[in-house]
N, C-alpha and C positions, 0 to 999 in steps of 0.2 A: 685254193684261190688266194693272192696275195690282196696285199692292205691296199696297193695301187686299184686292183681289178675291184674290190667289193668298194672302192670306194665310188668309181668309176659308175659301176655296177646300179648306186643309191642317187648317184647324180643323175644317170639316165633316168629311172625309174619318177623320181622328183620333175623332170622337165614333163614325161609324159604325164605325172597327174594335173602339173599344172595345164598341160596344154587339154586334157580334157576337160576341164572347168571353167575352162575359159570362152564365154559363151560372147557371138556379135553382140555387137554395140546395144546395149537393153534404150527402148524408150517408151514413153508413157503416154496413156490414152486421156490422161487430165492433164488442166491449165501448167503449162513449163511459161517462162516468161519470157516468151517471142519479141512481144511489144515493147519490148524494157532497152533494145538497142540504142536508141538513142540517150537515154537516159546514163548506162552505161558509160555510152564512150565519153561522153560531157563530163562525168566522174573523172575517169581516165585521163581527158584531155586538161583537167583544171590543174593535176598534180603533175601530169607530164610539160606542162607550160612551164608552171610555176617554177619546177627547177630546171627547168631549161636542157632540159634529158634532148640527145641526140636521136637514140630508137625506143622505140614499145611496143613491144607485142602483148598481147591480152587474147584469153579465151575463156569464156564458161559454158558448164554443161548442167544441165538442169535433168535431172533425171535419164541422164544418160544422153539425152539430145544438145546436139553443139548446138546454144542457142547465139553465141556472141564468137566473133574469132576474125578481128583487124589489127593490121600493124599501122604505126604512126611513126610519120618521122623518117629516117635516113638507119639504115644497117652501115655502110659507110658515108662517110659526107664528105670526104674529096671527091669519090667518083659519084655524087651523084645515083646511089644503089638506094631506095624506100625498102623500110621493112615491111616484108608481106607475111602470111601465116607461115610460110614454106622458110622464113627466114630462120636459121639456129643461132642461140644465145648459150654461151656460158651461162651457169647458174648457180656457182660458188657452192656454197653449204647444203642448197638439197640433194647435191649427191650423198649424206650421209643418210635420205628417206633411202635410197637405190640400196644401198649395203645395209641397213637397219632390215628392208623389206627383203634381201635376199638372204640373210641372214635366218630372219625368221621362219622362211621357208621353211631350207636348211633344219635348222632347229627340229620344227615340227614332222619331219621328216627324219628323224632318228638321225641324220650325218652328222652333227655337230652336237655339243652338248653346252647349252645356256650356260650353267654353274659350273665349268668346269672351270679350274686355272688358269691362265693367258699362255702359262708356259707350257701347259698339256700342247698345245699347237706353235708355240711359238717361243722355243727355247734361249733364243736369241735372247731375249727381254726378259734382264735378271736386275733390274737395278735391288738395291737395298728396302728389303720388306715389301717387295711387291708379288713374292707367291702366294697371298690371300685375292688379288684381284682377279675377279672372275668375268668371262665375256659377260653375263646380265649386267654387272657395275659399270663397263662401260659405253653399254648402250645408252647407260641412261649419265653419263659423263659423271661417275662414282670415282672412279679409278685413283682420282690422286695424279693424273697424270700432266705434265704441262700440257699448255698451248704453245704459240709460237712468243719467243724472246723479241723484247723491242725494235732488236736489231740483228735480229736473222735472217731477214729476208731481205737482202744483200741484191745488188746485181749480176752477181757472180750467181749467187745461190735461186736466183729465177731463170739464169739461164742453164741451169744445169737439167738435163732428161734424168727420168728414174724409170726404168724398163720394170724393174720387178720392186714390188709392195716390198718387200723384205728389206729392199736398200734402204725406204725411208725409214723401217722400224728400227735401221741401226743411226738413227739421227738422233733416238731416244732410248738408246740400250741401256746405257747407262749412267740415266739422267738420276737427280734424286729426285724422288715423290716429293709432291709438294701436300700432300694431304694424306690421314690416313685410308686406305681404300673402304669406300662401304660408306663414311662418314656424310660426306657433303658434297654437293654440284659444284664441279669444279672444267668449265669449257674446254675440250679438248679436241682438234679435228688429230691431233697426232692420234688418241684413243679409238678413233675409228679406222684408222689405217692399221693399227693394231686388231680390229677387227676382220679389216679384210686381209691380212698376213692370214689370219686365222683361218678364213674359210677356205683360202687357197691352200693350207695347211691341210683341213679335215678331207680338201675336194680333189687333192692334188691335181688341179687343172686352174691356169692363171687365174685372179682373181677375176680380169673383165671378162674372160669367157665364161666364166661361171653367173655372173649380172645379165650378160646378153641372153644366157642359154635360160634361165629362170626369170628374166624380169622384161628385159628389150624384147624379147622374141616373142614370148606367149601373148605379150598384152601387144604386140602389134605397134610400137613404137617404131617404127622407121627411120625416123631420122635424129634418132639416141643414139650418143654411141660416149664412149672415154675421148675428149679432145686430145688432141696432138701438136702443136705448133709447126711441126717438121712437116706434115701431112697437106697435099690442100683435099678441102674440105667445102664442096659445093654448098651454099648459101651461108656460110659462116660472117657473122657479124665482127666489125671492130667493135674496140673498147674508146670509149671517152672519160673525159673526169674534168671538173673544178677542184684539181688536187694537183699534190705534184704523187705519179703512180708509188713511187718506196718511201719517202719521209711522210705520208699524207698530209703538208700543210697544205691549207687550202688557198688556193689562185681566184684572181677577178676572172683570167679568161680561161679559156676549154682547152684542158690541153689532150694530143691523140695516147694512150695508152700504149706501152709496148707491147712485143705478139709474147709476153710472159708464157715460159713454160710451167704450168700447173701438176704436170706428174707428181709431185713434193704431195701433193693431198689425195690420191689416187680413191682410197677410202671415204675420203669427206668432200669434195669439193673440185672437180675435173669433169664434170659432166657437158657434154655438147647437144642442146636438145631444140624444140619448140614449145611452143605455147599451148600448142593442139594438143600436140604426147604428152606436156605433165600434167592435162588436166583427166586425158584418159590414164595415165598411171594413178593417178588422184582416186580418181572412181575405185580403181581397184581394192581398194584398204577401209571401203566403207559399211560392204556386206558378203559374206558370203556368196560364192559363184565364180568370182575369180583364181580368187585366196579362198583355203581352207579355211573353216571358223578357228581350227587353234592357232594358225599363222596370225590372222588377224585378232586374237585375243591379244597374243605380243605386240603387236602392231599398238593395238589399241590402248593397253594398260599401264599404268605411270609404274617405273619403278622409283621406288624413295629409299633415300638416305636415312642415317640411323639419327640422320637431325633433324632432316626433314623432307619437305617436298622436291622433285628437279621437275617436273610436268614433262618427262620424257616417258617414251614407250621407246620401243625397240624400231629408234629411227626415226621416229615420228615426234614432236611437240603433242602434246593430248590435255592441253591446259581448256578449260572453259572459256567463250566470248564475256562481255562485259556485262551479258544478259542471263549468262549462266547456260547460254546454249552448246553444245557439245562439235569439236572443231578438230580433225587433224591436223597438224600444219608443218611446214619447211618454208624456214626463208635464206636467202645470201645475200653475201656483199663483199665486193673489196672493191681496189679500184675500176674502174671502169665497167660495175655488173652491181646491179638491183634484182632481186629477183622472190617470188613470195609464190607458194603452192596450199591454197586453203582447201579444205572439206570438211564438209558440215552433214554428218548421220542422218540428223533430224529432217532437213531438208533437202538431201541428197541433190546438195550445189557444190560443183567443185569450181573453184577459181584457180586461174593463173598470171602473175604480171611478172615480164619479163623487163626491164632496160638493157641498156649497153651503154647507161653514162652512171659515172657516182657524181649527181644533178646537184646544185646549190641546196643547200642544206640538207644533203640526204643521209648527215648521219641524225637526224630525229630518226629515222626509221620506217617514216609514213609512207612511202610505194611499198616497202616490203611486208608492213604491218596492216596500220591502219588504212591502207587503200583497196584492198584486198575485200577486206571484212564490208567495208561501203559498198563494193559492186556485188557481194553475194546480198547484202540488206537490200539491194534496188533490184535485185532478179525475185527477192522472197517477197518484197512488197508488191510487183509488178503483178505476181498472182493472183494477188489480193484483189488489183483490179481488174484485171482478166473475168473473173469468177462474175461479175456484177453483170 
């Protein structure tokens, strides 16, 4: 048997356990917070006013049951098109949860190996002293490796397609590290495109068939896929901003975003999804049943630096709320996309807030951050009174 067919072989084997654990939509016979809809959207609507955001979609799920799931606003606003649940949003950087959680899979499933060298898979990528970095360090953005330069993202260089993860890893072949690997948190979306070089290395099957066939397909995400610009793409949303889209200074008025091609972060950030699907991909990563318990131990556990904390797992944010309560998370941004993916163990609430504007002051962070964390607090409160 060669290394193509046993690879082949472990990738099959991997979709059918996933697809056998992967159980209908679970819901609960105690208080979920039905009653909280209004409460909700009035959250939602105070922050989507305020910055003057174009579209919003939002969903929560409370123990498995979609208890919230409206769009607000316009997906485009020349023609007149309102975002509805069905509507797809770009959503920047939680594509790096997609590649973290298939990754982990992977992992746990004997194909790939956590600790191995970057170059065991990806020989390309030789800068100076980086045969010590290992796929775990850059799950958890260890690597040493850059992010993107002040002035790389060009209009030449957004309109460029990248077909295969490999082209981008040669953007950074032979970059110098900017850190020792292992040392310290250092943001990197180029380090997860180096992650998915990898898997498509160990899987030899593209990187997006390998997401769809392990992540989109089992969990029943429909209308997930890798975005395309070239492609059309039924309910796809425009982009807005109080920016200009490549220098990001910021403007009095709304300008339309370009149809930017995103291939460049295939790895981290190229995702086309809803509001619905990330809150049931959400669920997925919070207990056993989906995911195997050692996929979701990576999932769930910080890897750190030899200085200190990064609050990464494998894909996942796994930092504590303000109350010390236990949260996975993904958020993005660039221009013209907001977007924040919360889950909470303890009360098995998963949140989704989605935009398609970068709204007046939205680099504070609060739709992607702290708005999030408010509508799970008003679904876990709502129980409260439900109960009475």
């Amino acid at each position: 048997m060669t290394a193509n067919t046993r690879a082949a072989s472990a990738l099959c084997l991997v979709s059918l356990t996933i697809a056998s654990i992967t159980p209908a939509q679970q819901t609960t016979n105690g208080p979920v917070c039905t009653s909280a809809q209004t409460a909700i959207r009035n959250t939602l609507r105070s922050v989507h006013d305020r910055q003057r955001n174009v579209g919003l979609s939002a969903a929560v799920l409370d123990h498995g049951q979609l208890v919230f799931s409206e769009g607000m606003g316009f997906a485009d606003l020349e023609h007149n098109v309102r975002v509805t649940p069905r509507t797809r949003f770009t959503v920047a950087s939680i594509g790096k949860a997609f590649t973290g959680t298939t990754l982990a899979i992977l992992v746990d499933s004997g194909v790939i190996d956590l600790d191995a060298p970057i170059q065991r898979y990806v020989p390309e990528y030789h800068p100076p002293h980086s045969e010590t970095i290992t796929l775990r360090m850059l799950t958890a953005h260890l690597g040493g490796v850059r992010h993107y330069r002040a002035d790389e993202k060009t209009a030449e260089f957004l309109a460029r397609h990248f077909d295969d993860v490999k082209d981008v890893v040669a953007l950074v072949a032979n970059d110098t590290l900017i850190d020792r690997p292992g040392r310290a948190y250092h943001y990197s979306s180029y380090g997860y495109n180096l992650l998915a070089a990898a898997i498509q290395a160990a899987t030899h099957r593209p990187f997006g068939d390998v997401v769809n066939e392990l992540v989109f397909r089992p969990l029943g995400l429909e209308s997930t896929r890798f975005d395309d610009v070239r492609v059309v793409i039924p309910d796809r949303s425009r982009h807005y901003a109080f920016n200009e889209p490549i220098g990001y200074a910021p403007t009095t008025d709304l300008r339309r975003v370009p149809d930017f091609d995103y291939s460049y972060n295939m790895g981290g950030g190229n995702i086309l999804t809803t509001a619905e699907n990330l809150v049931r991909f959400g669920r997925a990563v919070l207990r056993p049943g989906r995911l195997t318990p050692g996929a979701l131990r990576l999932v769930q556990t910080e890897n750190r630096g030899t200085d200190g904390p990064t609050n990464w797992g494998v894909g996942w944010f796994v930092n504590p709320d303000s109350s010390g309560r236990r949260m996975l998370h993904m958020n993005g941004s660039f221009a013209g996309t907001q977007s924040a993916l919360y889950a909470f163990p303890g009360d098995d609430i998963v949140v989704a807030v989605i935009s398609n504007t970068w709204g007046i002051n939205a680099v504070s962070g609060e739709m992607a951050t702290t708005l999030p964390q408010s509508v799970a607090a008003v679904c876990r409160n709502s129980r409260h009174t439900d109960r009475r």
